[in-house]
C-alpha positions as CSV (number, residue, x, y, z in Angstrom):
1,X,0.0,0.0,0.0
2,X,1.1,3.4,-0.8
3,X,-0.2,7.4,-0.5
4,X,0.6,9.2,-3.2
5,X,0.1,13.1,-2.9
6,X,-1.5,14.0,-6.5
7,X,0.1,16.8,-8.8
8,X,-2.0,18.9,-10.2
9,X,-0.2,19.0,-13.5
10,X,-0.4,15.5,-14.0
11,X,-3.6,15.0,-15.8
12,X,-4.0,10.9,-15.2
13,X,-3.4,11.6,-10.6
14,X,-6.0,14.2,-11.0
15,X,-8.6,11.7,-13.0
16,X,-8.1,9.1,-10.7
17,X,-8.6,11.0,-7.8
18,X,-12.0,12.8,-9.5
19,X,-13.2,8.7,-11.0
20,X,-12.1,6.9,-7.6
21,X,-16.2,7.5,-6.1
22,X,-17.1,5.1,-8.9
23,X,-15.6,2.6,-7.4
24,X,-16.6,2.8,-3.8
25,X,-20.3,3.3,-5.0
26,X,-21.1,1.2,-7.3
27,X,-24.1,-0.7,-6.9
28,X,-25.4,2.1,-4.7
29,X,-28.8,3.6,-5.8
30,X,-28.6,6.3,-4.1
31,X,-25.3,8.3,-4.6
32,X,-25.7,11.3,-7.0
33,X,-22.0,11.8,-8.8
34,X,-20.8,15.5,-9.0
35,X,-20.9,17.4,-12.2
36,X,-17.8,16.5,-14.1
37,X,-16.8,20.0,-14.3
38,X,-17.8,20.8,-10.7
39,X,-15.1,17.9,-9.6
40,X,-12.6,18.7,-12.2
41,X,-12.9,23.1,-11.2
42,X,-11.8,22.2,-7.3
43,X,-8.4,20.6,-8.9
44,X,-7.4,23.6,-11.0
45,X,-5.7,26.3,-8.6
46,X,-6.0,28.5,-12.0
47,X,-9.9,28.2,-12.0
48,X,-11.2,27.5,-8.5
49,X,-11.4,31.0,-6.4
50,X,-10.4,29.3,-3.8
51,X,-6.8,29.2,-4.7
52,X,-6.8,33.1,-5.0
53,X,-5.9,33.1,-0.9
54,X,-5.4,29.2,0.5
55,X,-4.2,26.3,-0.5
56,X,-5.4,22.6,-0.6
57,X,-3.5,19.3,-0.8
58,X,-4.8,15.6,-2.2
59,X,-3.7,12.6,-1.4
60,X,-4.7,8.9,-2.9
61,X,-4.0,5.4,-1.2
62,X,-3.1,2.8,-3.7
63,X,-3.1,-0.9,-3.1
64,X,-1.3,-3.0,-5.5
65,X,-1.3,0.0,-8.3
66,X,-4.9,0.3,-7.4
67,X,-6.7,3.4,-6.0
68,X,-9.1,2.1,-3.0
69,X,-9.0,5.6,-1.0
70,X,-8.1,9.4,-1.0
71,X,-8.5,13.1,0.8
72,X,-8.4,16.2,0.5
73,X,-7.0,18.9,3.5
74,X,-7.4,22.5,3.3
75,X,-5.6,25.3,4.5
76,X,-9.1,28.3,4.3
77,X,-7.0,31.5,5.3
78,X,-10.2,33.7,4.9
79,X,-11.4,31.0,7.3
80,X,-8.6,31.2,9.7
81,X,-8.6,35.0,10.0
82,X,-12.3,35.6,10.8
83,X,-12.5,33.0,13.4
84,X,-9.3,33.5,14.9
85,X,-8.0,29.5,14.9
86,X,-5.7,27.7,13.1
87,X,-7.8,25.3,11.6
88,X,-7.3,22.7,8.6
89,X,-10.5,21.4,6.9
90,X,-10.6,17.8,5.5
91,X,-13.0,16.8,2.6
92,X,-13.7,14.6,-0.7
93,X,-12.8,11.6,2.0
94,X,-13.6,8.3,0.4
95,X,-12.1,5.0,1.1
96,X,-13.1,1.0,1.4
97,X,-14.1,0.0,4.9
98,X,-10.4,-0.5,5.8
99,X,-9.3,1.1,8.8
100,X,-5.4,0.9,8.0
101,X,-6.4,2.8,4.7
102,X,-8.0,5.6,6.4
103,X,-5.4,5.8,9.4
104,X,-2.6,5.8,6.2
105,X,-4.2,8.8,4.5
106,X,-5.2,10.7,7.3
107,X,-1.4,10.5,8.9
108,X,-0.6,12.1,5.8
109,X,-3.3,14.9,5.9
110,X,-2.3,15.6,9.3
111,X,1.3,15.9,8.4
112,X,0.7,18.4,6.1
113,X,-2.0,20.4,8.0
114,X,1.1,20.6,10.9
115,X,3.8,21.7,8.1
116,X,1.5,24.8,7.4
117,X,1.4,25.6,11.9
118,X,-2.4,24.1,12.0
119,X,-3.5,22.8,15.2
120,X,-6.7,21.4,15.0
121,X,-8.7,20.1,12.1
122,X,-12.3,19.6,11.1
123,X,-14.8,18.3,8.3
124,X,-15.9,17.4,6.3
125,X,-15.7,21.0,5.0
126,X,-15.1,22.4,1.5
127,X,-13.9,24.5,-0.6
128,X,-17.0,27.3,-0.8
129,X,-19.8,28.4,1.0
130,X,-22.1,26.9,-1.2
131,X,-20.5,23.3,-0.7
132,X,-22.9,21.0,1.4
133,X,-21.1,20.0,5.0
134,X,-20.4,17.2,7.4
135,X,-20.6,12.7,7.1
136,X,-23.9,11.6,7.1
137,X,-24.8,9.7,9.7
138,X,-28.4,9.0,9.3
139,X,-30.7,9.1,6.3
140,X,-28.6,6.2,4.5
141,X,-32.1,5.3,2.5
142,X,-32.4,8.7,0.9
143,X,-30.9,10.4,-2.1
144,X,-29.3,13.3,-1.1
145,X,-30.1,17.3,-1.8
146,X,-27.9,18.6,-5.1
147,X,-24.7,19.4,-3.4
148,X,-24.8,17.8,-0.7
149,X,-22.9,14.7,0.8
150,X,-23.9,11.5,0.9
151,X,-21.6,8.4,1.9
152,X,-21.7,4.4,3.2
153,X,-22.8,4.1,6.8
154,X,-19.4,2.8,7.8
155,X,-17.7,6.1,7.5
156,X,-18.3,7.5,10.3
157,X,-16.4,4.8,12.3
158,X,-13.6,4.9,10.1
159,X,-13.4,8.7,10.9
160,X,-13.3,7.9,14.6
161,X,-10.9,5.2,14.1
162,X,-8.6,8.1,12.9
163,X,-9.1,10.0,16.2
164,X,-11.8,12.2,15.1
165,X,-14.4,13.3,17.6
166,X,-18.1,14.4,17.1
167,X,-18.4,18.2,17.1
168,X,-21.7,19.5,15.7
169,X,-24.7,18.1,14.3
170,X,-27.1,19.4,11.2
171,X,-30.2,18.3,9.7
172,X,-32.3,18.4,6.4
173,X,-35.6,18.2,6.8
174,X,-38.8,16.8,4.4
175,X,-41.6,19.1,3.8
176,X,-44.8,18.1,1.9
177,X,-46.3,20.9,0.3
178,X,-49.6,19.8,0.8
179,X,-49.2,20.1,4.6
180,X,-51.6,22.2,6.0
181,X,-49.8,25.5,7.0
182,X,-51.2,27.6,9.6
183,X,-53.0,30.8,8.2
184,X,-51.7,32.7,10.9
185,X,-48.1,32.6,9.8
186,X,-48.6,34.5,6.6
187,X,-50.9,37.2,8.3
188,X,-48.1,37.3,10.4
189,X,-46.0,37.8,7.9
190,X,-48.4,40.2,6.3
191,X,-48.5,42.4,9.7
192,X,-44.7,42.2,10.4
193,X,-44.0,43.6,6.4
194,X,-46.7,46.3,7.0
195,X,-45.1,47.4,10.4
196,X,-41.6,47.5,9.6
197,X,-41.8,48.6,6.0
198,X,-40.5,45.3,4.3
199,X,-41.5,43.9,1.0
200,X,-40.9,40.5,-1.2
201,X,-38.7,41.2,-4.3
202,X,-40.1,38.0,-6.7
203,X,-38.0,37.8,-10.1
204,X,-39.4,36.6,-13.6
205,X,-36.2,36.0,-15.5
206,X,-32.5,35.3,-15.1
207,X,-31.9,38.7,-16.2
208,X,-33.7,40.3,-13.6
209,X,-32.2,37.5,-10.9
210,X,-28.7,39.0,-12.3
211,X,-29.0,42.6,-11.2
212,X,-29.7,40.5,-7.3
213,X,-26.3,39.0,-7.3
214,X,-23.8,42.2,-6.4
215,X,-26.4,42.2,-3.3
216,X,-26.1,38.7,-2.0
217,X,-22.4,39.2,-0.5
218,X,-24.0,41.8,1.9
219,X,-27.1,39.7,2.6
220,X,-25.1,36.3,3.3
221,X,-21.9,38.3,5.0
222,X,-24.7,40.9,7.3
223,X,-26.3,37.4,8.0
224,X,-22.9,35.8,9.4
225,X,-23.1,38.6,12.4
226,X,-23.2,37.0,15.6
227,X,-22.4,33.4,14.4
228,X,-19.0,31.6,14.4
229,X,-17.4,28.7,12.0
230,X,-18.0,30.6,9.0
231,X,-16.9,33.7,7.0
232,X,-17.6,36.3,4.8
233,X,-17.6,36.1,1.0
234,X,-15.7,38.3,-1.3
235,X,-16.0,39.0,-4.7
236,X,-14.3,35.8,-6.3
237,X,-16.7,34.2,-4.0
238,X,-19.8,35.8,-5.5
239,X,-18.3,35.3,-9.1
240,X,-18.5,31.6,-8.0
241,X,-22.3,31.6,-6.7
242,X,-22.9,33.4,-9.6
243,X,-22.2,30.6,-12.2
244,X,-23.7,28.3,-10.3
245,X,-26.9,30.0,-9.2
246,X,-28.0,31.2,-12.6
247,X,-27.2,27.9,-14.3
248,X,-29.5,25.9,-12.8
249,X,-31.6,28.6,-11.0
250,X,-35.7,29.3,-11.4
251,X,-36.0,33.0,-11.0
252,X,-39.3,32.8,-9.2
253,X,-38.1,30.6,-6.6
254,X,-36.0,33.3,-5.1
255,X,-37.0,35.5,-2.9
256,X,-35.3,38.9,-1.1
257,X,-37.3,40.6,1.4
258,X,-36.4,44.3,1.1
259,X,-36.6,47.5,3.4
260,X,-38.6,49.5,1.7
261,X,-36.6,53.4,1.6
262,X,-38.0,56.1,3.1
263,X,-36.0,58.9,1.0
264,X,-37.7,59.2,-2.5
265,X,-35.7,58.6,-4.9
266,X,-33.5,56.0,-3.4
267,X,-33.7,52.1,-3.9
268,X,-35.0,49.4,-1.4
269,X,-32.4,47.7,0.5
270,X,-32.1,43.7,0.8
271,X,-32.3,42.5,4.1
272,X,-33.3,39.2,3.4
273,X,-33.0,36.1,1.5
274,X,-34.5,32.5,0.8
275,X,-33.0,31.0,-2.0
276,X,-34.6,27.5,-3.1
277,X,-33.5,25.4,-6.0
278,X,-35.2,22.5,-8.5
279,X,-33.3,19.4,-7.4
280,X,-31.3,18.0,-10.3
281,X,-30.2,15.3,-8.4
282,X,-32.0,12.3,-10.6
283,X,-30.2,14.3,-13.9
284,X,-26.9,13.7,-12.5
285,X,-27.0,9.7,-11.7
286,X,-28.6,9.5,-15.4
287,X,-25.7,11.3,-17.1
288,X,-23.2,10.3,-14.7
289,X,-22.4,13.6,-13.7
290,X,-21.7,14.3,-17.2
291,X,-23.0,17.3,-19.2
292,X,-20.9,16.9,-22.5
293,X,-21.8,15.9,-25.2
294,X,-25.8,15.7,-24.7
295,X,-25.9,15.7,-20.9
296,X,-27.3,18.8,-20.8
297,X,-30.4,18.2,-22.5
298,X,-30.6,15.7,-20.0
299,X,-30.4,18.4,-17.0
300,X,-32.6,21.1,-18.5
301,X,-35.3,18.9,-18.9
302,X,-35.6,17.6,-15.4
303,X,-35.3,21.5,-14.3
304,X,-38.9,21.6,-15.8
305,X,-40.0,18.0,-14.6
306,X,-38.8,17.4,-11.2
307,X,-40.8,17.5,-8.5
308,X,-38.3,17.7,-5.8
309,X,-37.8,21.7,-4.4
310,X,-34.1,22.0,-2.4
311,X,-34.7,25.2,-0.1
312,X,-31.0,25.4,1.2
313,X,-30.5,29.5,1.9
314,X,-32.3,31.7,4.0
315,X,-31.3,34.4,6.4
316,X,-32.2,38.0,7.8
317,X,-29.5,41.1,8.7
318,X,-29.0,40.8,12.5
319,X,-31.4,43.9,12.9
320,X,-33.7,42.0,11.5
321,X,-34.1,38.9,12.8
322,X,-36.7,37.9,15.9
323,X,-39.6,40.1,15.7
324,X,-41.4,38.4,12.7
325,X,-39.0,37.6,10.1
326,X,-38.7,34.2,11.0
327,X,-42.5,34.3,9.7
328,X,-41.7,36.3,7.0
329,X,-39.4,33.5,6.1
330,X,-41.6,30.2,6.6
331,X,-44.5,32.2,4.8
332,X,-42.3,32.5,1.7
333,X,-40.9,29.2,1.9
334,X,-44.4,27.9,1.8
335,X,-45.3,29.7,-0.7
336,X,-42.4,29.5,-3.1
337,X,-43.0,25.9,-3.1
338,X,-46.9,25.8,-4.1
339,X,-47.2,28.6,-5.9
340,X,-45.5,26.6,-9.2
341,X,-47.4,24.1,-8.8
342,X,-44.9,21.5,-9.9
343,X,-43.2,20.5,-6.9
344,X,-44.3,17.9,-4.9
345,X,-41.4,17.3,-2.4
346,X,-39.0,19.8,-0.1
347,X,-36.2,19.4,1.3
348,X,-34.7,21.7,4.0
349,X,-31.1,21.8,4.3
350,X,-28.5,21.7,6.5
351,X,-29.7,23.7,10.0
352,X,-27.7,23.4,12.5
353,X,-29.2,21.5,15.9
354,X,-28.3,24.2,17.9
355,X,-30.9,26.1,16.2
356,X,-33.2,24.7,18.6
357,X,-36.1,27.1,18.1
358,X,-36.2,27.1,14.5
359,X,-36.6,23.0,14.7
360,X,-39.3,23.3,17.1
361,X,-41.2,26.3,15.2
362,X,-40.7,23.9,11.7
363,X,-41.9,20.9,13.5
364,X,-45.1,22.2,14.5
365,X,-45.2,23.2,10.9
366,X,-44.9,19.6,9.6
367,X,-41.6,19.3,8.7
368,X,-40.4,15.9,9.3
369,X,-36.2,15.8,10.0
370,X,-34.8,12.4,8.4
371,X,-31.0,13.2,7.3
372,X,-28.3,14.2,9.9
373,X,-24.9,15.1,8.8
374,X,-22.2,15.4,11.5
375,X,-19.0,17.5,11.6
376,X,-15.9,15.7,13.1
377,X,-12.9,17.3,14.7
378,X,-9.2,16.5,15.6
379,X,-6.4,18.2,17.0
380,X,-3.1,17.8,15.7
C-alpha cells in the first residue's frame, strides 16, 4: 500500500482521484455523482477562487497499483482569520471499509495540515460556501439534496478510528407541500412587512435575478453577524455563486425581502433572502455527472419536470431577525413551493441542531427531519 500526494499538472493523478467514487459506489442507488466539471474546477488552482488566498492538498491510497482511497485537507486563510484559529479542513474523504487505509491517508493529511502551523482540524468542509457539509450519519435510504454529501454508513467509524471526535450536528428536513400550514403565519408575515416597512422582491427572469447578485455578498456576509465557524464572502466568491446559481436557478423561486426606503428617490435595501433550487439530483446519476456531449439536454429537462424543491439558503441582517421575520421567512418558503405548482417534495437543508427554536417552530409546521450530517474534529 502506498499514499501518493497527487500533482495537479499531471492529468492521469487528477482523473483518478475525481473517478475513484465510482468505485466505492457502485451498486449504490442512491449516490448522485458531482458534475464533471464541478469535480474537475476544485483541482485547477488556475480556475477555483479558492486558490486566490489558501491552498489545498490531495492525497490517494493505492493498493497493489490500485486506488481504493483518498482526501483532501485545506488550508481556508479567509477561514482562519475571521474566526481567529488555526484550523485545517478535511473533505472529498472516500475510502473502502479499511481502517489501515483511512489511518494511512489521514497520517498524511495531518502531516501536512502541521507543516502549514495548524492545530486542530475539522470536516468534512469544503472549498466554498455553497458546498454542502459534514458525514452523514443517518438518512442512509435517501438520495441526497444537489450538493450535498452522501456516503456508506461505515464512514463515520472509520473517521473515529482516525481520532476524530463528534463536534456538531445538522439536519435536512422533508416538507410536503400539501401540509396544511397555519393561516396565521402568513398574516403574520403580512403584519410584520406592514409594520416595519418590508417587502418581497419576486423575479421573472434570469436577467432580472442577475441585477440580485452584487447584493447577496451583503445579505449572506450581514447574515454571518453573531455566528461563528463561518466567514464572509468576497468578490471571487460571489463570481463563484454566480455561475452556479444562474445555471440551474428558477428565477421565481427566489426571494429577497427588502426594506422599503423612506428617501424618494433611493432604492430598497435587501435584508433578506430565501434562496430555493429545482433538485437535479435524478439528472446527475442518469448522465453520470456528465454534461458533454448531450448531458445537458438531459439536465434542462428535469429542471422543468422534477418535483423535488431544495430550499438550502435563508437568512435575515442581525437587525432583522426575531420580531417576525422568521414568519416572514416560513410564509415564503411555503409559498415558493406551491405557488408553481410543480413541486411535490421539499427538502430543507443543512440547520444546525443548535438552532433549537427554529426546529421546534418547523416541526409544528410539519416538517419531518430524516437526514443528519455530523462534523468531526481532531487536533493535531
Amino acid at each position: 500500500m502506498e499514499i501518493i500526494k497527487v500533482d495537479l499538472s499531471n492529468k492521469k493523478e487528477v482523473r483518478e482521484f475525481i473517478k475513484l467514487p465510482l468505485h466505492i459506489y457502485a451498486g449504490v442507488p442512491q449516490w448522485v455523482p458531482p458534475l464533471d466539471v464541478d469535480a474537475n474546477m476544485v483541482m485547477d488552482p488556475n480556475h477555483h477562487s479558492f486558490y486566490k488566498h489558501s491552498e489545498a492538498v490531495f492525497f490517494i491510497c493505492r493498493n497493489n497499483g490500485q486506488p481504493v482511497g483518498r482526501l483532501a485537507v485545506l488550508k481556508n486563510n479567509r477561514y482562519n482569520d475571521y474566526n481567529h484559529s488555526k484550523t485545517a479542513f478535511f473533505y472529498l474523504f472516500e475510502a473502502e471499509n479499511n481502517k489501515t487505509i483511512t489511518q494511512a491517508l489521514f497520517e498524511e493529511g495531518f502531516c501536512w495540515a502541521s507543516h502549514q502551523g495548524l492545530t486542530d482540524i475539522i470536516g468534512p468542509k469544503g472549498f466554498s460556501v455553497l458546498d454542502g457539509m459534514g458525514m452523514l450519519v443517518d438518512g442512509f435510504e435517501h438520495r441526497p439534496a444537489y450538493g450535498l454529501p452522501y456516503n456508506p454508513p461505515y464512514y463515520p467509524a472509520l473517521i473515529e478510528s482516525a481520532g476524530f471526535i463528534p463536534d456538531s450536528d445538522v439536519v435536512s428536513g422533508y416538507l410536503d407541500p400539501k401540509m396544511e400550514f397555519p393561516s396565521k403565519i402568513h398574516e403574520l408575515s403580512a403584519r410584520i412587512q406592514h409594520r416595519r416597512g418590508l417587502r418581497i422582491a419576486r423575479f421573472n427572469t434570469k436577467k432580472d435575478l442577475r441585477k440580485l447578485i452584487p447584493h447577496l455578498k451583503d445579505m449572506y456576509n450581514g447574515a454571518l453577524e453573531g455566528t461563528t465557524g463561518n466567514y464572509p464572502l468576497d468578490d471571487a466568491d460571489l463570481e463563484l455563486m454566480a455561475k452556479q446559481l444562474l445555471w440551474f436557478a428558477d428565477p421565481k423561486l427566489i426571494k429577497i425581502v427588502m426594506k422599503i426606503s423612506d428617501i424618494p428617490g433611493t432604492a430598497d435595501k435587501p435584508v433578506g433572502f430565501l434562496l430555493a433550487y429545482p433538485d437535479i439530483s435524478a439528472a446527475l446519476q442518469k448522465i453520470n455527472g456528465k454534461l458533454l456531449p448531450f448531458g445537458w439536454i438531459t439536465m434542462l429537462m428535469e429542471l422543468k419536470r422534477t418535483e423535488w424543491v431544495n430550499i438550502n439558503g435563508a437568512g435575515m441582517l442581525a437587525e432583522y431577525r426575531g420580531l417576525g421575520g422568521t414568519a416572514i421567512l416560513f410564509s415564503e418558503m411555503y409559498k415558493t413551493i406551491n405557488e408553481s405548482g410543480q413541486f411535490k417534495h421539499a427538502d430543507l437543508v443543512q440547520i444546525g441542531v443548535d438552532n433549537e427554536r427554529m426546529q421546534r417552530e418547523m416541526r409544528d409546521f410539519g416538517v419531518t427531519f430524516y437526514k443528519r450530517h455530523r462534523m468531526y474534529r481532531r487536533l493535531l
